[in-house]
N, C-alpha and C positions, 0 to 999 in steps of 0.2 A: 477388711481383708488387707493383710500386709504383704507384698510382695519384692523381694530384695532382686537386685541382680547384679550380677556380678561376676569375672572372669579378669585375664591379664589385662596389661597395660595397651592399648589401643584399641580394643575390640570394640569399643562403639557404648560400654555402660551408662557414658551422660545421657550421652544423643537420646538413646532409646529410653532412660529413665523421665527426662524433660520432655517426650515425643508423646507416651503411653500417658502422665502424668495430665497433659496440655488434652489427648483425645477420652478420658475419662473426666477430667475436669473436678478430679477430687483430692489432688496434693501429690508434690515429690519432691523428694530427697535427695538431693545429689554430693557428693562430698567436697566438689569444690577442685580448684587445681591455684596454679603460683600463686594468682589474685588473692585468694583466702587463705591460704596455709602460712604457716610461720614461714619466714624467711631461711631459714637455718634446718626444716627438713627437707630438702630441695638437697642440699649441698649434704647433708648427712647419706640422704638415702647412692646419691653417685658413686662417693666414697663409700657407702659400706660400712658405713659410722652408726654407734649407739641404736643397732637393733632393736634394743626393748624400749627404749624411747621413741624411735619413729611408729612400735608396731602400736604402743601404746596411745601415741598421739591420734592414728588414724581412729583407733579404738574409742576415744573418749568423743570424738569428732563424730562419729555413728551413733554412738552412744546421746550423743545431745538431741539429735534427730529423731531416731527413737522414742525417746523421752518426749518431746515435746508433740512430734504423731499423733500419742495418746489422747491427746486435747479436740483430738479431730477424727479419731478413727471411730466406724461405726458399721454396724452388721451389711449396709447396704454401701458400703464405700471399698474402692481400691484404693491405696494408697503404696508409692513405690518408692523403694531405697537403692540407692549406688552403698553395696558391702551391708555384708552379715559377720555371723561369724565364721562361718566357712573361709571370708576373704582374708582375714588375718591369717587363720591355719597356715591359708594356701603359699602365704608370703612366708614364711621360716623356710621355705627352702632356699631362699637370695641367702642366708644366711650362713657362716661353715658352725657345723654339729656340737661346738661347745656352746652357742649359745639357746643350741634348742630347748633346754629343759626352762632355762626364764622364761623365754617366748611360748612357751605351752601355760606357764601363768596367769599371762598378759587376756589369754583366751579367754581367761572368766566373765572379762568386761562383758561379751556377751552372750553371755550366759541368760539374762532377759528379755535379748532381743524377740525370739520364737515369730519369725515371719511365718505364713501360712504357705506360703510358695517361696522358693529358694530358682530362680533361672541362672542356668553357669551356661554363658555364651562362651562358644571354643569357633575357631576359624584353622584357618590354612595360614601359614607364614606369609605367601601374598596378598592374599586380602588385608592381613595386620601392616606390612609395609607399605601399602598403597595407603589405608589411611593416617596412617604413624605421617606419611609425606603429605598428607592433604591439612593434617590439623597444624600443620608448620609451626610448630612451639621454638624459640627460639632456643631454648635449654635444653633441648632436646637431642640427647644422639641416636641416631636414628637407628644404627648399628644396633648398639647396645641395646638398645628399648626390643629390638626383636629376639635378639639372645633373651632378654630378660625375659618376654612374653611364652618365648618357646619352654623355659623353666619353670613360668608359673601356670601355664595353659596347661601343663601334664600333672601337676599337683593339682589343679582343679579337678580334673577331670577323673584322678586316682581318688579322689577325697568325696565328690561326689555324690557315690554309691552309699556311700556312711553314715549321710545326711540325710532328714527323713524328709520329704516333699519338698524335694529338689530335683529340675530336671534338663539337661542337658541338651542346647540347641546351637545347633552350627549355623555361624551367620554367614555364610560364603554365599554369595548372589542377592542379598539381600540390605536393599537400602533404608535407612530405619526413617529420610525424611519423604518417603512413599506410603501413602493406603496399603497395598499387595503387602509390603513386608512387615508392617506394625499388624495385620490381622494375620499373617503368618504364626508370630509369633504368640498372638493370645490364643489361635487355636491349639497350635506346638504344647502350648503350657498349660493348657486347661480353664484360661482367665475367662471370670465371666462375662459377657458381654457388654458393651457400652451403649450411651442413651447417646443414640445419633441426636449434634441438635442440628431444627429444619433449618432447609431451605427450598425458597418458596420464589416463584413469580408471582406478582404483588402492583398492581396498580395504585390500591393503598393500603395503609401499614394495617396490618390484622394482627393480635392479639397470639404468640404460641402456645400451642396446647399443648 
């Protein structure tokens, strides 16, 4: 089972993608931040620079992940992705309206992807700046990053409905490095359950069944 998640910029997509990935213990996908990206979409995407090149960048960057899933996916396995193709969609609205007909192109990349579950995490403007202020990125305007989330959190959430087994959960009280809110959200989403592993008092070591 492939399940994507995704929503604007600070809502918590790593955390909860490397949190679910680590309490199933069957692989995730995350797309990475400055560390991993090119040096040069960082400075593109502030400015407003080459659209089709940054959507496509992320595009091919999901795309590899995707791809490579395959090698490990299987009937009884969860496996979780940061961005679908919803996530691209959702981003041409950062963009003004003469570039949209490229960036509806770029959308093909995934066109393969087909997750089995689609999660769009939406929030409250405060809970996005409290933790826009906690992940302290130094590149980061904190300002703008909330403008920008308020623009893509409503494309997400217009987009959607359009998407087929995709399903919308507001993360507001909810912390994803907690038990309560990682089982919140498999319940919220319909995921299937996971192989708790034991633990045991143990005078000496015994064998897990």
């Amino acid at each position: 089972m492939r399940v994507a998640i995704v929503g604007g910029p600070g809502i918590g997509k790593s955390t909860l993608v490397r949190q679910l990935g680590d309490l199933y213990h069957h692989g995730s996908y995350g797309e990475g931040e400055e560390g991993v990206w090119d040096p040069r979409v960082l400075a593109d995407i502030e400015a407003g620079r080459n659209p089709v090149g940054v959507t496509a960048y992320f595009g091919w960057l999901y795309d590899a992940n995707y791809r490579d899933a395959t090698e490990h996916d299987d009937s009884d396995k969860v496996i979780f992705f940061e961005g679908s193709r919803i996530t691209l969609e959702a981003h041409i609205v950062e963009y003004p309206a003469k570039h949209h007909a490229s960036l509806r192109e770029v959308l093909r990349i995934g066109d393969a992807w087909c997750p089995d579950k689609v999660i769009v995490l939406t929030s409250s403007t405060d809970t996005i700046e409290k933790h826009i202020r906690q992940r302290n990125r130094l590149h980061e305007n904190i300002e703008q990053t909330v403008e920008r989330f308020q623009l893509i959190d409503a494309e997400f959430r217009r987009l959607a409905p359009l998407h087929p087994n995709t399903v919308v959960i507001n993360r507001d009280h909810r912390e994803f490095h907690e038990r309560a809110g990682l089982t919140e959200i498999i319940r919220e989403a319909g995921l299937p359950p996971f192989t708790e592993i034991p633990y045991r008092q143990m005078d000496r070591y015994q064998e897990a069944e």
